[in-house]
N, C-alpha and C positions, 0 to 999 in steps of 0.2 A: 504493500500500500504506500508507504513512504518512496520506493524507487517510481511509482504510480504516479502520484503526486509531487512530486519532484522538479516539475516544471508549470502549475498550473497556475501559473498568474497574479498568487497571492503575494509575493515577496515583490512586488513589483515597486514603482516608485507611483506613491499616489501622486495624480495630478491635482494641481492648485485649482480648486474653483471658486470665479469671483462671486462678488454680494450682486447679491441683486440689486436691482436702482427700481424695477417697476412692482403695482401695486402683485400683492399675489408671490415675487418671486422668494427665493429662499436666501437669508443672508444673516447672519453669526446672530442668534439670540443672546438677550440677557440673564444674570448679570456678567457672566464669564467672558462672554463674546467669542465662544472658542472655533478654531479652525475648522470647518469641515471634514469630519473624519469617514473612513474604509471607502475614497473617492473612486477605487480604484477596482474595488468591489465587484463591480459588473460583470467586471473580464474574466472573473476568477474562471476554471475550468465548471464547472454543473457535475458533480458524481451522475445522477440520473439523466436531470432534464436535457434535452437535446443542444439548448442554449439559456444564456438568462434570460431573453426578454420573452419567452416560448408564452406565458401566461400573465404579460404585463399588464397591470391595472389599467384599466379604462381611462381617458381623458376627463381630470380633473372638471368640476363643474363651473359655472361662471360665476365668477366675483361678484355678478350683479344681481343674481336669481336669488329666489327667497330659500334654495336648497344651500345654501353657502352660509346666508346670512342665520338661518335659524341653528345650525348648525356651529356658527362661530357664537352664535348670541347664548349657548347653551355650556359652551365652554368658558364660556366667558362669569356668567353667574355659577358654576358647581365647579369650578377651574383655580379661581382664583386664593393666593393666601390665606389671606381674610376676608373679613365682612361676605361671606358667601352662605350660597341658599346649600351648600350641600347638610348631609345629616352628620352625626357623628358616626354612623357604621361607614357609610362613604368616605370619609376622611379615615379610616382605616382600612377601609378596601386600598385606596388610592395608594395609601403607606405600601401595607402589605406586599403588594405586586412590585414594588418598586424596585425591584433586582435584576439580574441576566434570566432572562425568563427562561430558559432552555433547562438551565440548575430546577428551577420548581418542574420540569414534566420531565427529566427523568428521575428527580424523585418520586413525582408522581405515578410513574412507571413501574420505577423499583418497586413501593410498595403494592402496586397489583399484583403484579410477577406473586411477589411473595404471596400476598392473601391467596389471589388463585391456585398457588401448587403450582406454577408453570413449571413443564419440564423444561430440558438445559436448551431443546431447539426450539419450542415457541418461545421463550425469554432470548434466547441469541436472534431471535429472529424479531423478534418485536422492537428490542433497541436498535438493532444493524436501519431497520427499515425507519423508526423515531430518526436517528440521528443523521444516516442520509439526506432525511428529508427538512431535518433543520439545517447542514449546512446549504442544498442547495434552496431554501425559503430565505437566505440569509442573501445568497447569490442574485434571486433573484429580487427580493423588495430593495435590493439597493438596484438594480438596474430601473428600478420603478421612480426610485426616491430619487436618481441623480438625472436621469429621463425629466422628469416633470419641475422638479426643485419648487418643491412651494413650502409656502415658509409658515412658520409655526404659530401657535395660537396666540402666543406671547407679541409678535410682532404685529400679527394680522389686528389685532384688540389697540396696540397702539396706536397704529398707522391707520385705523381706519377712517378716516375723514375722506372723502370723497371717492370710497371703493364702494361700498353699498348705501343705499339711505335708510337701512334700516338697522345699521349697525353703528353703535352711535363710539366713540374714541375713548378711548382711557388710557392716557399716557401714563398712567402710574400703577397699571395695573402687570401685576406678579403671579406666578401660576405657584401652586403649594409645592410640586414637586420639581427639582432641576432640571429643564429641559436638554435634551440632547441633542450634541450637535451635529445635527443632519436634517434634512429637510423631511417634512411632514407627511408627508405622501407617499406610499401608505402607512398604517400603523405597525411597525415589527411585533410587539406582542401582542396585535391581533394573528397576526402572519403564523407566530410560532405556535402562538394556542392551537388556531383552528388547524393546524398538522397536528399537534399533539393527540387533539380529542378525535380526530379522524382518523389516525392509524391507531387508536387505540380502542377505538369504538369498533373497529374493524375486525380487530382480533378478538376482542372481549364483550361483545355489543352495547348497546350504549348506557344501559344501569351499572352503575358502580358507586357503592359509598367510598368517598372519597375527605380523606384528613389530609390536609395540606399546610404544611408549616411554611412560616415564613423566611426568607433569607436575611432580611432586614428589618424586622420586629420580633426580639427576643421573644421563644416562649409564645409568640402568637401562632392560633388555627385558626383554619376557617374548613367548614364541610359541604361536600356539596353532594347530591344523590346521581349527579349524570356526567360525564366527560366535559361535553359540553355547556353546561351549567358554570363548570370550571374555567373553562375557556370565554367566555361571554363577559366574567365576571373580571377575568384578568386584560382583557382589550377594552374594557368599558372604564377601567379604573383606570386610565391613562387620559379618558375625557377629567375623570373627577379629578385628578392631579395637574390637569390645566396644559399637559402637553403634546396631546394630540384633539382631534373632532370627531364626530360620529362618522363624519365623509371617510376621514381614515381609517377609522376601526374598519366600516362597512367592506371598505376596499380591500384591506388586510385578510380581514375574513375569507372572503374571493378568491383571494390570492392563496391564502395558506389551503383551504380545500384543494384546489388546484393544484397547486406541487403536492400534497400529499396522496393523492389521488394516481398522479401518476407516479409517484412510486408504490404503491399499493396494485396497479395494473402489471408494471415492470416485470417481467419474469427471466 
């Protein structure tokens, strides 16, 4: 595998890509203002998919249609540090997920494996198929993200004055969780979820009681009765943390079926 991979693109030199100047485009959020990272992402080699952009997101909606605006105006109120309409289980959803999402499903994994009894070939076979399909979900939401570059909730809420009329500006407005630096489009842990729960709904169907600890809230669970339950909850908590929109969860979702779909087909 290593002589395999050995020339696939990843050790590459990322290319520099600039800010954007227009309304929509992706350009370093606050407060860090950091570089644009894994620019280079795209090209990586695909284990399965034929290419990265084989299942790339749909063209972004218009900055001026009331699908954009409700959507930013949602993140915007359940998004924000403070003074926000979210609940208190929400601001522990938002927390909760806040880690390398891949680390939460194959733990989430792991412990199926185990409760199930999995023997040693559907456990070798269920992770080999998970983790395939998380790097190339990785390969390709960045062909998607650096494809379209649209920028994050954070900047869209600032900048908004004369991008939609119904989306009113808040220059001082903070999302609760750090945003990262890459453009918005689509959600990656919507992307990595909806593989997670579909190669795992696949193997195991879709009922599974499920205890999920968190990476970065000591000592915290959360339970959920379905794969997908799980997954929903962890691409939705990235609205409620103020760093992505419903537009990107949606798309992620889409996306992550998709790659995991066809490695699920792959024989």
């Amino acid at each position: 595998m290593l002589s395999l991979r050995a020339h696939d693109g990843s050790d590459a030199t990322p290319p520099t890509i600039p800010a954007g100047t227009q309304p929509g485009q992706y350009r370093p959020a606050p407060p860090n203002f950091g570089a644009p990272v894994f620019t280079h992402w795209a090209s990586v080699t695909p284990f399965v998919l034929h290419r990265a952009d084989q299942f790339r997101s749909r063209p972004y909606p218009d900055l001026r249609g009331a699908h954009y605006a409700a959507a930013t105006n949602e993140v915007k109120s359940l998004g924000r540090d403070t003074g926000t309409t979210r609940t208190a289980d929400q601001t522990v959803q938002a927390r909760f997920w806040a880690a390398s999402i891949w680390n939460y499903w194959n733990e989430i994994t792991q412990n199926v494996v185990l409760a199930r009894e999995s023997d040693l070939h559907t456990a070798a076979r269920v992770f080999a198929r998970l983790n395939f399909a998380f790097a190339d979900g990785v390969i390709a939401f960045y062909d998607s993200k650096y494809h379209f570059r649209i920028w994050r909730p954070i900047t869209a809420i600032r900048l908004a004055d004369d991008v939609n009329p119904a989306v009113t500006a808040d220059p001082q407005w903070n999302s609760l969780n750090t945003t990262p630096a890459d453009p918005s489009y689509p959600g990656a842990h919507s992307v990595i979820s909806q593989v997670g729960a579909t190669i795992l709904r696949h193997t195991y169907g879709p009922a599974q009681h499920l205890t999920v600890t968190s990476e970065v809230l000591a000592g915290t669970v959360r339970m959920f009765d379905t794969f997908q339950d799980a997954a929903d909850e962890a691409g939705l908590s990235r609205i409620l943390g103020g760093v992505h929109t419903r537009i990107d969860h949606v798309a992620g979702q889409e996306l992550g079926f998709s790659v995991a779909r066809s490695i699920i087909n792959d024989r």
